[in-house]
C-alpha positions as CSV (number, residue, x, y, z in Angstrom):
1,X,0.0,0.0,0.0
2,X,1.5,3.4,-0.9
3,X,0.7,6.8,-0.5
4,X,1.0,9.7,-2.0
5,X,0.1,13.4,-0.4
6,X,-3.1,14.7,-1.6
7,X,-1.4,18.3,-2.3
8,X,-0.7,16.7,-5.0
9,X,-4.2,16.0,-6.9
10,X,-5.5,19.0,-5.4
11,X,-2.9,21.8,-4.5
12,X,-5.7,24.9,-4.0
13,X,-7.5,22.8,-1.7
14,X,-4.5,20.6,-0.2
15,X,-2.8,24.7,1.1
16,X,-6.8,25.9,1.6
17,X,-7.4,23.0,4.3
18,X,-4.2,22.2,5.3
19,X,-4.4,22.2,9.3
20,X,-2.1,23.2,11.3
21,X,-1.0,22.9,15.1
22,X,0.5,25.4,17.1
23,X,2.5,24.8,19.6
24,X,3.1,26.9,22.4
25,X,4.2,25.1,25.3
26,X,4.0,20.9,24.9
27,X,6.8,18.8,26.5
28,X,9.3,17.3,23.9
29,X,7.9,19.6,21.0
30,X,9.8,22.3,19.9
31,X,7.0,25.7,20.1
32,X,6.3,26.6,16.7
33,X,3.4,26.0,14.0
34,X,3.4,22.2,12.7
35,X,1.4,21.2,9.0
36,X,-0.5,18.1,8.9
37,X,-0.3,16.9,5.3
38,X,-2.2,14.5,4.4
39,X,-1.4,11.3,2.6
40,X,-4.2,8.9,0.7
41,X,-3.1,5.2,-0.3
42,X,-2.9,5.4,-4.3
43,X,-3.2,1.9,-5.2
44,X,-6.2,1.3,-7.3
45,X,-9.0,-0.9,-6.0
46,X,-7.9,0.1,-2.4
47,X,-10.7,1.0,-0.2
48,X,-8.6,1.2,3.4
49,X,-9.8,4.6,4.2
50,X,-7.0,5.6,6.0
51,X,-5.3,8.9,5.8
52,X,-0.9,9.1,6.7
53,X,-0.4,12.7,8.6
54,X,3.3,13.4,8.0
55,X,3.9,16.7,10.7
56,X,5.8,19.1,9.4
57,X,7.6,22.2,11.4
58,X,6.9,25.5,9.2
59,X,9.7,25.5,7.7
60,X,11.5,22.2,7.5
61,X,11.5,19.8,5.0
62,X,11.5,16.7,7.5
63,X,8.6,15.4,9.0
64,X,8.6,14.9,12.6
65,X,6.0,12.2,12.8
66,X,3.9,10.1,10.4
67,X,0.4,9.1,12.2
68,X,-2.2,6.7,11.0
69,X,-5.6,7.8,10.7
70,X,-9.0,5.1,9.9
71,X,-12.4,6.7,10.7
72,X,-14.1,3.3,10.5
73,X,-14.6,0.8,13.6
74,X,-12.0,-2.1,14.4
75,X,-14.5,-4.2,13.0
76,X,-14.4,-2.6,9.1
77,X,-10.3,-3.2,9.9
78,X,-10.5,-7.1,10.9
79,X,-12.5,-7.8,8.0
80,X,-10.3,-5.7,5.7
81,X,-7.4,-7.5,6.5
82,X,-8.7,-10.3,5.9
83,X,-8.0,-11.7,9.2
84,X,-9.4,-11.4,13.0
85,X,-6.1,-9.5,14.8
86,X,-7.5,-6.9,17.2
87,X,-4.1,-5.4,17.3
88,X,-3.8,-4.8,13.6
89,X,-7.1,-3.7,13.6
90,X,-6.7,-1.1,16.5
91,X,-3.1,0.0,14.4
92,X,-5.0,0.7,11.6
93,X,-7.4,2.4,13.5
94,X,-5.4,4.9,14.7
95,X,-4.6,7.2,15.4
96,X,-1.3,5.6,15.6
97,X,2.7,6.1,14.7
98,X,3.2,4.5,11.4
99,X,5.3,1.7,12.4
100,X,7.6,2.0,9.4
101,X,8.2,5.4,9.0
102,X,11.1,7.5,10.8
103,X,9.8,9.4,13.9
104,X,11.4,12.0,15.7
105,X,11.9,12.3,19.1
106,X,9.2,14.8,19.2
107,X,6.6,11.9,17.8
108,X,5.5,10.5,20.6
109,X,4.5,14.0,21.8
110,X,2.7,15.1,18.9
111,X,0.8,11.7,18.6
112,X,-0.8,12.5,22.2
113,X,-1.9,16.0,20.4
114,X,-4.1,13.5,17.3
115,X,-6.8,13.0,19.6
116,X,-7.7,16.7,20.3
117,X,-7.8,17.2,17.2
118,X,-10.0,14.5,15.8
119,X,-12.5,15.5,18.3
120,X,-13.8,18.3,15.5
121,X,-16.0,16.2,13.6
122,X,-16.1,19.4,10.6
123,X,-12.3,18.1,10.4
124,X,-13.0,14.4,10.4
125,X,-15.5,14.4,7.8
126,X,-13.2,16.7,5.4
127,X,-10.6,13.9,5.6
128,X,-13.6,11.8,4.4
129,X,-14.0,14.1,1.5
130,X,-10.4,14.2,0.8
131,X,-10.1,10.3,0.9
132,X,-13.0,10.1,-1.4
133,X,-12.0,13.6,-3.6
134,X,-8.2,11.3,-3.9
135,X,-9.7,7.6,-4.4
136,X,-12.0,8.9,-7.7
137,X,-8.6,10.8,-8.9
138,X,-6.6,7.0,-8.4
139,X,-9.7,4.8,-9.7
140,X,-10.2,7.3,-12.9
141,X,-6.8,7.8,-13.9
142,X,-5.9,3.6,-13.3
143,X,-8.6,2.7,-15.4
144,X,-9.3,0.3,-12.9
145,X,-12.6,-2.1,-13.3
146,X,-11.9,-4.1,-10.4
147,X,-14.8,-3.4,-7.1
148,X,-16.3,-0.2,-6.9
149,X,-16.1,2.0,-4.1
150,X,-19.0,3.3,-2.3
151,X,-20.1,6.7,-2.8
152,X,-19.3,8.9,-0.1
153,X,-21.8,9.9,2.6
154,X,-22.1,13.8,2.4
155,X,-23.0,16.4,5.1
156,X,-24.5,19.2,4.3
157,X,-22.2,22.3,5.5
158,X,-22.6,25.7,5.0
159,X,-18.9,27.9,4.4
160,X,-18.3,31.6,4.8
161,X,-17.4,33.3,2.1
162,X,-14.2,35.7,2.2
C-alpha cells in the first residue's frame, strides 16, 4: 500500500485545508506551527480509508511524525485484513505512529496531540471528502474495473465566504 500526499491532486484545496497545530508550550515539542499533510493510499481498487499525517515544522522539509488515521470501527479493519487480529485492527485504526516510517523524538508528543484534534467532527468528515475527492482521482486515472467503491456519505455544510 503506498501513499502519496493529496497536495498533490488537489494543491488549491490541499494549502486551503491544510491544518495546522501550534505549539506553544508541549513537552518534547519544539514551540512553533506544525502542518499536517495528508497522505491517501494510491493503489487502485484500495478502499482502506486511511489517511498518513506526515507533521511538518513550518519550515522544514522533514517530518517529525507520520500518524495513522482510519475513521471506520476495528470491526471494518478485521474484516479488511482479511484476518481477526484486534491489534492490527486497532493499528490501523489509529490514530497511531506509522510503524515503518522514521519518527522523531518529538513523535511520541505530537501523537498525544491527534486526539484533540480528531475530536472536530467538521475536520473528520473533510478527511472523508479528501479520501473520497483522492480515491475517484486514483480509480479514474488507473482505469481500474476491479470493485467499486462506495459513494461517499455527504453532510450538508454551510462555508463563509471571504
Amino acid at each position: 500500500m503506498a501513499f502519496a500526499p493529496f497536495n498533490e491532486k488537489f494543491p488549491d484545496i490541499g494549502e486551503d485545508e491544510t491544518r495546522l497545530l501550534t505549539v506553544f508550550d508541549l513537552p518534547g515539542v519544539q514551540p512553533g506551527q506544525y502542518a499536517l499533510l495528508e497522505l491517501y493510499c494510491d493503489e487502485p481498487g484500495c478502499d482502506c480509508r486511511r489517511v498518513l499525517f506526515t507533521i511538518h515544522r513550518i519550515g522544514s522539509q522533514n517530518p517529525e511524525a507520520v500518524i495513522g488515521y482510519g475513521w471506520e470501527s476495528a470491526e471494518f479493519y478485521s474484516k479488511w485484513l482479511g484476518r481477526n487480529s484486534p491489534t492490527s485492527a486497532r493499528q490501523m485504526q489509529g490514530p497511531a505512529l506509522n510503524p515503518l516510517s522514521f519518527q522523531s523524538p518529538m513523535a511520541p508528543a505530537l501523537l498525544q496531540q491527534m486526539p484533540l484534534i480528531l475530536q472536530d467532527a467538521n475536520y473528520v468528515e473533510r478527511l472523508k471528502r479528501h479520501y473520497w475527492m483522492f480515491r475517484a482521482e486514483i480509480e479514474r486515472g488507473s482505469g481500474a474495473t476491479g470493485r467499486r467503491l462506495p459513494a461517499p456519505k455527504r453532510k450538508k455544510t454551510s462555508r463563509k465566504l471571504r
